[in-house]
C-alpha atoms as a printed R data frame, in Angstrom:
    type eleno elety resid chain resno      x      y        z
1   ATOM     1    CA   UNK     A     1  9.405 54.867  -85.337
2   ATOM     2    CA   UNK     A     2 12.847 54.015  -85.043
3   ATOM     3    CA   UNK     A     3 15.407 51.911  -87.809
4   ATOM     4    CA   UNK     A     4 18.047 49.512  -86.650
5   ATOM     5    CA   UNK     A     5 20.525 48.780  -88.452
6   ATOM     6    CA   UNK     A     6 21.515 45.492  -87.223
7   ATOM     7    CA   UNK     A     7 24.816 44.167  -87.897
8   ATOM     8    CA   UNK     A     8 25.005 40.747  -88.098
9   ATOM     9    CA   UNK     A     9 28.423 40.376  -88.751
10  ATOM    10    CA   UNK     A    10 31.967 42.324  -89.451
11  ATOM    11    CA   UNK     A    11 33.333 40.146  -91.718
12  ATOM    12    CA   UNK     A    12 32.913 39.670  -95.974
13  ATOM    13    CA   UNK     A    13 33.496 37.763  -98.630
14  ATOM    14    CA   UNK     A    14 34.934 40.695 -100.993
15  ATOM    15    CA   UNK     A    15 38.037 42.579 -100.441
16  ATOM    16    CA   UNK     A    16 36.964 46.157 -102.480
17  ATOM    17    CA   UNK     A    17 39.516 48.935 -102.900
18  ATOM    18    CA   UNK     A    18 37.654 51.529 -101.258
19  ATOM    19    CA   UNK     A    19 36.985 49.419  -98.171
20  ATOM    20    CA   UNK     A    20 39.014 46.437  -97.562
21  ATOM    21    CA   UNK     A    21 42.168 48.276  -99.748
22  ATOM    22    CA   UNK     A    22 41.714 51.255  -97.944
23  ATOM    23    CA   UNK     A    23 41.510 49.801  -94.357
24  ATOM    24    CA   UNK     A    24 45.631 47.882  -95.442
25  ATOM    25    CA   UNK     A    25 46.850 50.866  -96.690
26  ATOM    26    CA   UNK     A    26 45.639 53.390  -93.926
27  ATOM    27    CA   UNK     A    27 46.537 51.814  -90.490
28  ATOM    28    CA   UNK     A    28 45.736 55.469  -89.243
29  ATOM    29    CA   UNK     A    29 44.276 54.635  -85.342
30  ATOM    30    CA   UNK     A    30 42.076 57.508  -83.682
31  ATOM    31    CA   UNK     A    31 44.944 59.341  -82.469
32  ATOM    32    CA   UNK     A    32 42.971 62.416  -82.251
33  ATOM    33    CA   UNK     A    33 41.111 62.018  -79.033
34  ATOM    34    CA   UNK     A    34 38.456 59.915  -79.860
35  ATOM    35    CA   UNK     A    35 37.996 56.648  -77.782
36  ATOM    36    CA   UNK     A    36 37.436 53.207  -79.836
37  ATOM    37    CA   UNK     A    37 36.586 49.812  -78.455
38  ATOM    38    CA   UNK     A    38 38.681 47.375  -80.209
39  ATOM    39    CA   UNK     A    39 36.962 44.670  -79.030
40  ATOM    40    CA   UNK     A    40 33.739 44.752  -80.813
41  ATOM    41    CA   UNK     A    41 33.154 40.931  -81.506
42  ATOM    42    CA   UNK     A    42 33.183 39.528  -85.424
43  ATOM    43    CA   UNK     A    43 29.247 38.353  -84.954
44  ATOM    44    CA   UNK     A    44 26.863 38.582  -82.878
45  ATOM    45    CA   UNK     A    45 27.627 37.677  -78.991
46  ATOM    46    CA   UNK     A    46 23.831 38.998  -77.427
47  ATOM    47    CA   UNK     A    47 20.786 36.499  -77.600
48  ATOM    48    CA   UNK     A    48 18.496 37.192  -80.008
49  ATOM    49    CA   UNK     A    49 15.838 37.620  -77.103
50  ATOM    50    CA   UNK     A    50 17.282 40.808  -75.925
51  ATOM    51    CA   UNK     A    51 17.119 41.997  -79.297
52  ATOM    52    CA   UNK     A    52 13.661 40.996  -79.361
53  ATOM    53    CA   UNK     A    53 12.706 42.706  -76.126
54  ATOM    54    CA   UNK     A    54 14.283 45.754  -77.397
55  ATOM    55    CA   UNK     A    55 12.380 45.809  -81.015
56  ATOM    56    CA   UNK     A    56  9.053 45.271  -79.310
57  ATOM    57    CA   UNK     A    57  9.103 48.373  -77.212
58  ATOM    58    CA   UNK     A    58  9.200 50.189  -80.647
59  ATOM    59    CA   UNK     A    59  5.885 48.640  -82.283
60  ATOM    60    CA   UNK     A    60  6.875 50.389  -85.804
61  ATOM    61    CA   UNK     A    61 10.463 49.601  -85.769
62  ATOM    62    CA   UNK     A    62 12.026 49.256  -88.977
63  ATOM    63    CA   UNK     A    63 15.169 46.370  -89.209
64  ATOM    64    CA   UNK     A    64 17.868 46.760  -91.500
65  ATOM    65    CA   UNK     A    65 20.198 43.506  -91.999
66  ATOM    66    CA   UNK     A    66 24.080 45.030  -92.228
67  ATOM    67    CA   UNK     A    67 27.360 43.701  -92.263
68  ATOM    68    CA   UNK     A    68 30.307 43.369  -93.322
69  ATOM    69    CA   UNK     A    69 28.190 40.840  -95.684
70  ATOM    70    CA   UNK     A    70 24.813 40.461  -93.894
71  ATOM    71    CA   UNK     A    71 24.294 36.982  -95.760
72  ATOM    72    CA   UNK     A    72 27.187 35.294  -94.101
73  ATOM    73    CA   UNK     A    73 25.040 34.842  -91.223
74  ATOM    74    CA   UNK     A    74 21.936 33.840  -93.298
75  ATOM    75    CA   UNK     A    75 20.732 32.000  -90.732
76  ATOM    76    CA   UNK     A    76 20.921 34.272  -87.873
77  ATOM    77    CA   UNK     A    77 18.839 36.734  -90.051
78  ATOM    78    CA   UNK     A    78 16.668 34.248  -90.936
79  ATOM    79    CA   UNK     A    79 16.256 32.992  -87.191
80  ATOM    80    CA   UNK     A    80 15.878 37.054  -86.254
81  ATOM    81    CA   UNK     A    81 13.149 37.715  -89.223
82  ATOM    82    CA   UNK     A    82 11.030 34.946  -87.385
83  ATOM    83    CA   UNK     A    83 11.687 36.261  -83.884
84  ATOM    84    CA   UNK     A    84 11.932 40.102  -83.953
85  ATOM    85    CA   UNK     A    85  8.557 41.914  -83.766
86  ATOM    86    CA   UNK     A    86  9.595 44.517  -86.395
87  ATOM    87    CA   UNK     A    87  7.485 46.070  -88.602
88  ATOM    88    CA   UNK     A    88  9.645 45.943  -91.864
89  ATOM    89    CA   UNK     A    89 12.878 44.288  -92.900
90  ATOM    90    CA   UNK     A    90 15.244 45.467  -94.831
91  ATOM    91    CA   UNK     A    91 18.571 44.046  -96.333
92  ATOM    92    CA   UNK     A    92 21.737 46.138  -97.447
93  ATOM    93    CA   UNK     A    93 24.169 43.544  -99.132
94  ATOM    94    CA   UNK     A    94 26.761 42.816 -101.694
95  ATOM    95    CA   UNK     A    95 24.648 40.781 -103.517
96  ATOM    96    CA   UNK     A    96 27.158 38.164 -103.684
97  ATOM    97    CA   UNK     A    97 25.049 35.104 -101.855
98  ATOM    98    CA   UNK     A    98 21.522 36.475 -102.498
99  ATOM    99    CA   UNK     A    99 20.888 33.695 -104.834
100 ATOM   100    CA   UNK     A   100 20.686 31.169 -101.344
101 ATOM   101    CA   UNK     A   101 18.160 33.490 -100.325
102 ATOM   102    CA   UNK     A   102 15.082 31.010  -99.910
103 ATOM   103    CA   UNK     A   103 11.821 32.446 -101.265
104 ATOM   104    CA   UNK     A   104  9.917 32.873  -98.678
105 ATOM   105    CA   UNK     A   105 12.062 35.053  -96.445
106 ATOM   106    CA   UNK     A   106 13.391 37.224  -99.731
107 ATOM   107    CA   UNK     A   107  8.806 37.531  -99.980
108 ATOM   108    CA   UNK     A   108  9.110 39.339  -96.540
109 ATOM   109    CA   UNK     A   109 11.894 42.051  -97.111
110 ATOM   110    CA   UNK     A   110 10.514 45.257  -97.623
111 ATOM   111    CA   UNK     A   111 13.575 46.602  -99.560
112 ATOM   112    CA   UNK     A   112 17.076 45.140 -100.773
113 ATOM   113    CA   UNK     A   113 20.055 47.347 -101.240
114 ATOM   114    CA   UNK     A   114 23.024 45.708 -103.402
115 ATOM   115    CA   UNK     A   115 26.116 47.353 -103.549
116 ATOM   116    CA   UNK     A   116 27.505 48.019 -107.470
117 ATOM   117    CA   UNK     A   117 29.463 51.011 -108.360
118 ATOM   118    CA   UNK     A   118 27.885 51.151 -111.928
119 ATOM   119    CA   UNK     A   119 28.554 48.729 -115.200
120 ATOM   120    CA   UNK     A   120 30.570 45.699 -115.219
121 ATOM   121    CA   UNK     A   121 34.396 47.282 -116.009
122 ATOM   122    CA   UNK     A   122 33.862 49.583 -113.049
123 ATOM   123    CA   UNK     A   123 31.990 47.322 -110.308
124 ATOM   124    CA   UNK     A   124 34.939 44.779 -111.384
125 ATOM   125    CA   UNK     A   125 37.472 47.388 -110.825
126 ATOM   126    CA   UNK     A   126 36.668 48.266 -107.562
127 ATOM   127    CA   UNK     A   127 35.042 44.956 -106.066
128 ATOM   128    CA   UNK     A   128 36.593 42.464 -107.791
129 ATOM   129    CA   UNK     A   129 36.358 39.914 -111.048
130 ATOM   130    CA   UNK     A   130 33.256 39.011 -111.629
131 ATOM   131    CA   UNK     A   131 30.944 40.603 -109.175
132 ATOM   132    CA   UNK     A   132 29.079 42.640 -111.549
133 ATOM   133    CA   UNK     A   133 28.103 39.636 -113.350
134 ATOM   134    CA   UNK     A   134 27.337 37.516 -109.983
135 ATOM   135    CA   UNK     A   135 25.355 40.684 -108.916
136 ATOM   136    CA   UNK     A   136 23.145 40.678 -112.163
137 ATOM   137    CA   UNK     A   137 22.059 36.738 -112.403
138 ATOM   138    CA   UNK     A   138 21.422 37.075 -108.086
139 ATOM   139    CA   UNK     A   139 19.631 39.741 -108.835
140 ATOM   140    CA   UNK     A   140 17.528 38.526 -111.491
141 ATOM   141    CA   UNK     A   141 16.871 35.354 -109.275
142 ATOM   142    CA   UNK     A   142 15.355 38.002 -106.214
143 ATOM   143    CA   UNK     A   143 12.814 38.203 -108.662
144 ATOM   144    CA   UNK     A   144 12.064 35.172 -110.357
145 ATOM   145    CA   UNK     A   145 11.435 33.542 -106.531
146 ATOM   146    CA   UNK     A   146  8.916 36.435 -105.742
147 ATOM   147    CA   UNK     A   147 10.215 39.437 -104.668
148 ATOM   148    CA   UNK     A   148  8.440 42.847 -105.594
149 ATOM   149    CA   UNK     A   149  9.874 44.977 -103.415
150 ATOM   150    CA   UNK     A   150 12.644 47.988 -104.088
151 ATOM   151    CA   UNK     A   151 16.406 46.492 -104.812
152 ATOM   152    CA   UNK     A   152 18.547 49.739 -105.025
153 ATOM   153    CA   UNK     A   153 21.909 50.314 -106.583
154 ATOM   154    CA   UNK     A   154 24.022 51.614 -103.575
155 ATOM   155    CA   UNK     A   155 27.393 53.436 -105.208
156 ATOM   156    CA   UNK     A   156 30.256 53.953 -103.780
157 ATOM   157    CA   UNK     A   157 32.160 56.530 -105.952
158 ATOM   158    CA   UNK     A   158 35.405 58.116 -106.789
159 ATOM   159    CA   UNK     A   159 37.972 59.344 -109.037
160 ATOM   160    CA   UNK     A   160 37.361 56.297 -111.766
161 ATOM   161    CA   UNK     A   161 33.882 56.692 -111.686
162 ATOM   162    CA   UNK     A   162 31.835 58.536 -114.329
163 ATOM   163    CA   UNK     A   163 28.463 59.237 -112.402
164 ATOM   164    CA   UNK     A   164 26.369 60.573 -114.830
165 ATOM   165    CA   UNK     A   165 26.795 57.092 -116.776
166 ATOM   166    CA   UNK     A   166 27.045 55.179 -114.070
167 ATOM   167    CA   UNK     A   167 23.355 56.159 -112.842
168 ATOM   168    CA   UNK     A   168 22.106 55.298 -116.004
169 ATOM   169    CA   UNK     A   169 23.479 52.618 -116.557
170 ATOM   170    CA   UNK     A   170 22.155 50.955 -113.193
171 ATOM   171    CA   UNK     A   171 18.644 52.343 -114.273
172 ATOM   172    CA   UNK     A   172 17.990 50.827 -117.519
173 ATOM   173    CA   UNK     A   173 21.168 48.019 -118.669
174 ATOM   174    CA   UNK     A   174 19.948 44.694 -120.386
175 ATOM   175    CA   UNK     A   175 21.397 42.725 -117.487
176 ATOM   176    CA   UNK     A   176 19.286 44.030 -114.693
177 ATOM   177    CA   UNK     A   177 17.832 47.477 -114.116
178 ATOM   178    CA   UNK     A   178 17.281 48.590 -110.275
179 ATOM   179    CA   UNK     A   179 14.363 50.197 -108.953
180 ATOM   180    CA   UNK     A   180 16.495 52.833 -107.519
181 ATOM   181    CA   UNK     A   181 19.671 54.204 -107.062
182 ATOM   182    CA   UNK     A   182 21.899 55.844 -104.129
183 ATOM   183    CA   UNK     A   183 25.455 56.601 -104.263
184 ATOM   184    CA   UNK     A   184 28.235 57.996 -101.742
185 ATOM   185    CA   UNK     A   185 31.851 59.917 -102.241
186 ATOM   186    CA   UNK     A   186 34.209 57.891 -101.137
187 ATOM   187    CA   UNK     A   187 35.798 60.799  -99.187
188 ATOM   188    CA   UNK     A   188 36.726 61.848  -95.934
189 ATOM   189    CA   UNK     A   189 36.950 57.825  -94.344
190 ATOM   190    CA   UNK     A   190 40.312 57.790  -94.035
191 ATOM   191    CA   UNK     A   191 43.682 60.657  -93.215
192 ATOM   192    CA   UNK     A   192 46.234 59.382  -95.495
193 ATOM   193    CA   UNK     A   193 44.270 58.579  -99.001
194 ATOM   194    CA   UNK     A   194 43.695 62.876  -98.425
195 ATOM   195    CA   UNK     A   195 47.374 63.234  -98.825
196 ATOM   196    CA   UNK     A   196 47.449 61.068 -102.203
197 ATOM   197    CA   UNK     A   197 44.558 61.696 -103.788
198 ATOM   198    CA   UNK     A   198 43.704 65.586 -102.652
199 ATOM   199    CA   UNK     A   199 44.493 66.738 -105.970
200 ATOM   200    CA   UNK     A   200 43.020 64.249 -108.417
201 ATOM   201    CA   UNK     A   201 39.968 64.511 -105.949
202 ATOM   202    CA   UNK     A   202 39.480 67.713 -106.554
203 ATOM   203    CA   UNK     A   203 40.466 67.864 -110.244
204 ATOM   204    CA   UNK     A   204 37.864 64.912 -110.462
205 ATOM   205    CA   UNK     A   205 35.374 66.585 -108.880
206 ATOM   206    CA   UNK     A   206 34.910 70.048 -110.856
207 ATOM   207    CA   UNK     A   207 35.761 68.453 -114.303
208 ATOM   208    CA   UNK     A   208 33.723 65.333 -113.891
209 ATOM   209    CA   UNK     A   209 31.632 64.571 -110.949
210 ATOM   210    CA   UNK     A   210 29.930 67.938 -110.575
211 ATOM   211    CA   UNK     A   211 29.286 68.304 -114.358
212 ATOM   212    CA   UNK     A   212 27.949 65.116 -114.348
213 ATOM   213    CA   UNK     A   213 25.689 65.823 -111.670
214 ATOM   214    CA   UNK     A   214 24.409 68.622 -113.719
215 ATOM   215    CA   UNK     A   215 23.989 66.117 -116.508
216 ATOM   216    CA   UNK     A   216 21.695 64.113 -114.109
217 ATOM   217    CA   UNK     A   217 19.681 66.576 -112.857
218 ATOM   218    CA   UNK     A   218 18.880 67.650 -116.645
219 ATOM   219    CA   UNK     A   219 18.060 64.349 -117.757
220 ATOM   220    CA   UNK     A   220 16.178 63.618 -114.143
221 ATOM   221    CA   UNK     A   221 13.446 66.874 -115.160
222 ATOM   222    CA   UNK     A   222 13.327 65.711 -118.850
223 ATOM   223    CA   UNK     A   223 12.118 62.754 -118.100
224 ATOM   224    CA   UNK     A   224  9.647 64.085 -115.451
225 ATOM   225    CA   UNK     A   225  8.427 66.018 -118.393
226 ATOM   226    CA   UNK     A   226  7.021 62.546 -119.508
227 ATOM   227    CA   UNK     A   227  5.623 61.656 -116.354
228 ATOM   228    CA   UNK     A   228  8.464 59.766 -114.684
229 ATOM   229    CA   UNK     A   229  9.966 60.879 -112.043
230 ATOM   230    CA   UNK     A   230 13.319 58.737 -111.554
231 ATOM   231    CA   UNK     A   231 14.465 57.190 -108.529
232 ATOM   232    CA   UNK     A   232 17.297 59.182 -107.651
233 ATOM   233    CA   UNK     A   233 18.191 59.303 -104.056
234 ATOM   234    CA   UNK     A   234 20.056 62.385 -103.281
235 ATOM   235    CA   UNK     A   235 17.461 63.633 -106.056
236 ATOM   236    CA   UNK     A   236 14.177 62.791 -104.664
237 ATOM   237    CA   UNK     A   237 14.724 63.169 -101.285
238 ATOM   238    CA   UNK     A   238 16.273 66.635 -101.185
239 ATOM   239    CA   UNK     A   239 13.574 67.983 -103.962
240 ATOM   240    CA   UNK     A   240 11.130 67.032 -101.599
241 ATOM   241    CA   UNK     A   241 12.288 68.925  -98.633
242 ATOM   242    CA   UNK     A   242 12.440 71.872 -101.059
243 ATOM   243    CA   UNK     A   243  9.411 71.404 -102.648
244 ATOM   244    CA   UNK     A   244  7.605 71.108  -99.134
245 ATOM   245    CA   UNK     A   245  9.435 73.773  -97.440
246 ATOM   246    CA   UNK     A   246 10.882 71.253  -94.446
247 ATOM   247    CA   UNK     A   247 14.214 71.244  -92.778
248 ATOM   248    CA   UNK     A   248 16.026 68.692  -91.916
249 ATOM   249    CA   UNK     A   249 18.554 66.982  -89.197
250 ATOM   250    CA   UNK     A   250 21.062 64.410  -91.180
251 ATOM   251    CA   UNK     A   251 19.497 62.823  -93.631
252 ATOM   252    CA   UNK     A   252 20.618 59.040  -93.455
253 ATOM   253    CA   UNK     A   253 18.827 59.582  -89.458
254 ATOM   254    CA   UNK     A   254 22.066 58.739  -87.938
255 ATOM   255    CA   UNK     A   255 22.173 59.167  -84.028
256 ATOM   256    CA   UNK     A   256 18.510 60.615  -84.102
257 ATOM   257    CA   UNK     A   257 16.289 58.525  -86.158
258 ATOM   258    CA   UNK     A   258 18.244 55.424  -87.276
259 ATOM   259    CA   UNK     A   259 20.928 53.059  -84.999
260 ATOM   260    CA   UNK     A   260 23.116 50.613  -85.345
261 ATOM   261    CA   UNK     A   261 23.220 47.605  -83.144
262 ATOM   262    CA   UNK     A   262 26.883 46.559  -82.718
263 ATOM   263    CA   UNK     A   263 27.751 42.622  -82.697
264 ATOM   264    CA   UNK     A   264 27.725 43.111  -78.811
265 ATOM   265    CA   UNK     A   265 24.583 44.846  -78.330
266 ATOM   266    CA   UNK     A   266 25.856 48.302  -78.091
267 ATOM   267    CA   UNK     A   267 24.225 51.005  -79.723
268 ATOM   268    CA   UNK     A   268 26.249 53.380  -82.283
269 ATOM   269    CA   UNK     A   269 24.716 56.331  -84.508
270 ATOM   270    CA   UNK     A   270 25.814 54.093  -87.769
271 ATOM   271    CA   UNK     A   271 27.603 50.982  -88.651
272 ATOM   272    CA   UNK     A   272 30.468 53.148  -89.866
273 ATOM   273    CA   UNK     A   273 30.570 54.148  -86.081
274 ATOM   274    CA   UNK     A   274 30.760 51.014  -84.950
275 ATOM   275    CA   UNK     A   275 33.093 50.804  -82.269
276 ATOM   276    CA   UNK     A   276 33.289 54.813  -81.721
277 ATOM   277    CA   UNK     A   277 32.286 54.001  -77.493
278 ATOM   278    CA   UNK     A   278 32.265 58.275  -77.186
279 ATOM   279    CA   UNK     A   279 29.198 58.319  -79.137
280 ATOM   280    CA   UNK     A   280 26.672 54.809  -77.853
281 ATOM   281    CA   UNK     A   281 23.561 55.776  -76.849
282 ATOM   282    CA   UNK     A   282 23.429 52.616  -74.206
283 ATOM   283    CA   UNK     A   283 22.595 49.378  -75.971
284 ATOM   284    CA   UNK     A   284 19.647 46.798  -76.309
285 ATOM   285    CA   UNK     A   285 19.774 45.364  -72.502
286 ATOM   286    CA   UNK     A   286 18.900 48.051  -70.576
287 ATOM   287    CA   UNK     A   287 17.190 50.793  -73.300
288 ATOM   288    CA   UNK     A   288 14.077 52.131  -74.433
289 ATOM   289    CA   UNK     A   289 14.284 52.302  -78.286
290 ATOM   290    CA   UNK     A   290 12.459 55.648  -77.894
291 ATOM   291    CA   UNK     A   291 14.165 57.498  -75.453
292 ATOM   292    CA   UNK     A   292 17.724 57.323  -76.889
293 ATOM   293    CA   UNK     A   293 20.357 59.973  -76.900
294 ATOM   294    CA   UNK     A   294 20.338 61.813  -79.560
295 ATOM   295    CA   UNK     A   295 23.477 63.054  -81.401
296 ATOM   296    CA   UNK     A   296 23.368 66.261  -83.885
297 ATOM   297    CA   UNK     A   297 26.213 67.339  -86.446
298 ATOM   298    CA   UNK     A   298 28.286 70.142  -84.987
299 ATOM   299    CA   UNK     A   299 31.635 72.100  -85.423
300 ATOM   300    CA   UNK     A   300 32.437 72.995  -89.405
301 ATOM   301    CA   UNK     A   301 28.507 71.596  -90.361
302 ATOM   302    CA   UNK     A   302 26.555 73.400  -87.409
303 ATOM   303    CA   UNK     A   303 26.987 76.972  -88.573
304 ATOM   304    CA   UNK     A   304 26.789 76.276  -92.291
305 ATOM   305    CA   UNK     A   305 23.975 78.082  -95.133
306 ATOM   306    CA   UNK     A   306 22.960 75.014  -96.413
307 ATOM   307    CA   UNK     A   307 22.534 72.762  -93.237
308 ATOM   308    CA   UNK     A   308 18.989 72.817  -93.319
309 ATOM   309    CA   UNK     A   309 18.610 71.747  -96.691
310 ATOM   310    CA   UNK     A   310 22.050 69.199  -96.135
311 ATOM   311    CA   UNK     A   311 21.382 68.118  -92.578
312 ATOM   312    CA   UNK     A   312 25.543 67.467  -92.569
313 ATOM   313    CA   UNK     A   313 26.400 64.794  -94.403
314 ATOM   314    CA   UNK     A   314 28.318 62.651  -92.816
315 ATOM   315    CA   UNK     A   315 28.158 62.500  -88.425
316 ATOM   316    CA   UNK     A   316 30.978 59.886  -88.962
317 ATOM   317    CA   UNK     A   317 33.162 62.764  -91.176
318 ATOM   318    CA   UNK     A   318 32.175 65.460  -88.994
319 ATOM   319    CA   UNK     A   319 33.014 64.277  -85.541
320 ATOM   320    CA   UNK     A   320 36.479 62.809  -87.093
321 ATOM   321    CA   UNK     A   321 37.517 65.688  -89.422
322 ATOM   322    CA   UNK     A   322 40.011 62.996  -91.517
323 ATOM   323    CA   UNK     A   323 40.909 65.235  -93.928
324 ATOM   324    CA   UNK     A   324 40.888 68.276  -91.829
325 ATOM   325    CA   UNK     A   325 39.056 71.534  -92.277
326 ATOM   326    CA   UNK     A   326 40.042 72.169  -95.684
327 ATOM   327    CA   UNK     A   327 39.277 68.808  -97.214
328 ATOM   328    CA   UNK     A   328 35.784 68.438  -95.417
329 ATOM   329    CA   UNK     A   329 35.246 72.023  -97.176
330 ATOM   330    CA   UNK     A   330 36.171 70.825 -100.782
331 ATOM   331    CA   UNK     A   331 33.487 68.015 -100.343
332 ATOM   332    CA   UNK     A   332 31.297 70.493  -99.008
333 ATOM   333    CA   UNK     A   333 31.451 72.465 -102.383
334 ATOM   334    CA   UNK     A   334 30.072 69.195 -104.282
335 ATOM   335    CA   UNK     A   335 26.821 69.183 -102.161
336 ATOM   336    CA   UNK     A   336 26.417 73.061 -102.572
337 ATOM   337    CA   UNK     A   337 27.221 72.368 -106.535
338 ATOM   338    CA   UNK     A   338 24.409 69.445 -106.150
339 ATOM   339    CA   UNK     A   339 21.854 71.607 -103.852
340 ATOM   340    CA   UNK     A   340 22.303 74.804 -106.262
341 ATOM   341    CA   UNK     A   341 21.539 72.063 -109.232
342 ATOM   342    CA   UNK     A   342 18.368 71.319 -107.463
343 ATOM   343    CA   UNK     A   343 16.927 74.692 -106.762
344 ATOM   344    CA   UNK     A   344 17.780 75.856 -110.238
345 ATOM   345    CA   UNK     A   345 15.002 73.292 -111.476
346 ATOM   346    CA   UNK     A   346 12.322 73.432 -108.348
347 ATOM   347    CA   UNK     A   347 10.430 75.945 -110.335
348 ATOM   348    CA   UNK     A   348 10.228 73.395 -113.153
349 ATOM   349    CA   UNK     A   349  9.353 70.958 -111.030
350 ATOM   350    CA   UNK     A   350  6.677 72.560 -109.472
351 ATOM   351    CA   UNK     A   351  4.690 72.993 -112.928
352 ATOM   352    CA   UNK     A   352  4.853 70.057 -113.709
353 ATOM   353    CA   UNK     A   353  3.115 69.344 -110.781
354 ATOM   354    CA   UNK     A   354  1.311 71.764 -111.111
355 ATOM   355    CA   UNK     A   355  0.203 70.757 -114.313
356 ATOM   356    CA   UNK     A   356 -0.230 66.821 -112.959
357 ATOM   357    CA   UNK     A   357  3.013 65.670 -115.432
358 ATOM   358    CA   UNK     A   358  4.084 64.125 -112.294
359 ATOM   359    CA   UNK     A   359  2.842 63.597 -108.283
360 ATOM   360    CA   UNK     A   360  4.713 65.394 -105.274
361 ATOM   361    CA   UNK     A   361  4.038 62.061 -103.492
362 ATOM   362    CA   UNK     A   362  6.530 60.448 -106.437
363 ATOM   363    CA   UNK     A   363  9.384 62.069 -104.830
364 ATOM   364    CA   UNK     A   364  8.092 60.021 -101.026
365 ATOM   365    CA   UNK     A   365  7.019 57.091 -102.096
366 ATOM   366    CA   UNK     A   366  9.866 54.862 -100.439
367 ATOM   367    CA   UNK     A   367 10.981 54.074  -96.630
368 ATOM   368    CA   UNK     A   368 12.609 57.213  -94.953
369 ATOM   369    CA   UNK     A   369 15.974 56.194  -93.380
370 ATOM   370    CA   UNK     A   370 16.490 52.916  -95.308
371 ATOM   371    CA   UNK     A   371 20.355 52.868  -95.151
372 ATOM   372    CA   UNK     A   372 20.644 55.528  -98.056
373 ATOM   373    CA   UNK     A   373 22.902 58.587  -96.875
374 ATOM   374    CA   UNK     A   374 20.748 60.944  -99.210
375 ATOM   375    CA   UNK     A   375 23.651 63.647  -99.143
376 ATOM   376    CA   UNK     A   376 26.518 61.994 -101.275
């Protein structure tokens, strides 16, 4: 089984700091001997019978709408969820349009991931006026017109965000409470925000972010110790491994497990990647969707202590190095503080499974590889 991240289109509808802001102030071109095709198309250019000759070679493939905003090309997606012999469908969106959604193709998606960065003076900090509030109501509506699958909070998160209240917040608020939540550093994307915000990054990360995390984890095993075991990504997924003894490549499945198909067909590990020709593995026309090249983490990641249990991160950080050897090690230290967090608790964990508290298969229970990078 195989997941495809299918990107239906570049553009979107919001202009967020971290993304859009970032991408106007950081005009910093792959000068470091990468090569980059600049002329990926805005949507998609490929019929969508090659796409559909490609899925059907994979009988369990797994689709995952992307974007940009997915739902500006609503009815491509819609037009692809009646064509595309895939086994599941998933969405990954700003939640901006869901509300056009009709019922019966939000009944068929396996899982819905909506981008918020926590409660409504943050998520309108960083996306925009309003969007928290536009993000609630649509979100509300998913389920009023049938849906019962997943809806996860995806985070993106930085030096404004408090994550420990954040993640709760997004797990039980009076406007909507998700299923599930994921979140990702905003680090390492781009050279020049390292130069402005290395030191409040860093500051921000020992004072707040990893003693938040700490908060988490505490208030993640005290309420296992009443039989709920909270959806936590970078929680779950990780305890898991430990608590079943596995190792692990990268853990979103990027270049090995999980693809993106580009606009024009071509295949890249990850949408982030999109565009990154060094690192296709061939595209939809002339592939098999189970024989493609795989591509593993390497340099700073491939000797570390903790890959195993990491996988690497980030392939897109780790091939590009944006904030050089120093910086990708100061992120590093977050995931060891998060990993260390983890196995500090696994004996916990264990009796209360032990002691049937809680399930090991509550910590599996969800699609692997659903467009959540597990390691923040």
């Amino acid at each position: 089984m195989v997941n495809f991240f299918v990107t239906l289109t570049m553009a979107c509808d919001l202009e967020c700091r971290y993304c859009y802001g970032e991408v106007c102030d950081c005009f910093d071109d792959f000068d470091d001997g990468i090569s980059v095709d600049y002329d990926v198309p805005e949507t998609i250019t490929y019929e969508t019978r090659a796409l559909c000759d490609f899925i059907a070679k994979d009988k369990e493939a797994v689709v995952i709408f992307y974007g940009g905003e997915p739902l500006l090309e609503m009815d491509k997606m819609m037009e692809m969820m009646d064509s595309l012999p895939a086994q599941t469908f998933l969405l990954h969106t700003n939640g901006t349009l869901l509300d056009r959604v009709p019922a019966d193709y939000l009944q068929r998606l396996h899982t819905i991931s909506i981008s918020i960065d926590g409660n409504r003076e943050l998520t309108d900090y960083y996306r925009g006026a309003g969007v928290y509030d536009t993000i609630a109501k649509n979100a509300n509506i998913v389920r009023q017109k049938g849906f019962t699958g997943e809806i996860i909070a995806r985070m993106t998160v930085q030096e404004e965000t408090d994550i420990f209240a954040s993640v709760l917040h997004l797990l039980d608020n009076p406007d909507f409470s998700f299923d599930s939540v994921h979140w990702q550093l905003n680090a390492l994307f781009w050279r020049n925000d390292y130069k402005t915000r290395r030191e409040t990054f860093c500051r921000w990360a020992n004072e707040s972010y990893n003693p938040g995390i700490q908060k988490l984890v505490d208030a993640w095993v005290e309420a296992m110790r009443t039989g709920i075991v909270l959806q936590m990504y970078p929680f779950v997924n990780i305890m898991d491994s430990l608590l079943r003894g596995q190792k692990t490549h990268l853990r979103c499945g990027a270049g090995w497990t999980e693809y993106n198909v580009q606009t024009d067909g071509k295949l890249s590990p990850c949408p982030v990647m999109s565009g990154m020709s060094d690192y296709y593995s061939g595209d939809i026309f002339h592939e098999n969707p189970n024989r493609l090249r795989v591509i593993h983490v390497s340099g700073e990641c491939k000797n570390c202590d903790v890959l195993e249990i990491c996988g690497g991160r980030c392939l897109y950080a780790n091939v590009t190095m944006k904030w050089g050897i120093e910086g990708f090690r100061e992120v590093c230290q977050t995931i060891r503080f998060l990993i260390s967090a983890l196995l500090r608790v696994k004996p916990e964990v264990e009796e209360l499974i032990r002691t049937k508290k809680i399930d090991l298969e509550d910590f599996s229970s969800h699609i692997k590889y659903n467009s959540c990078e597990i390691i923040p």
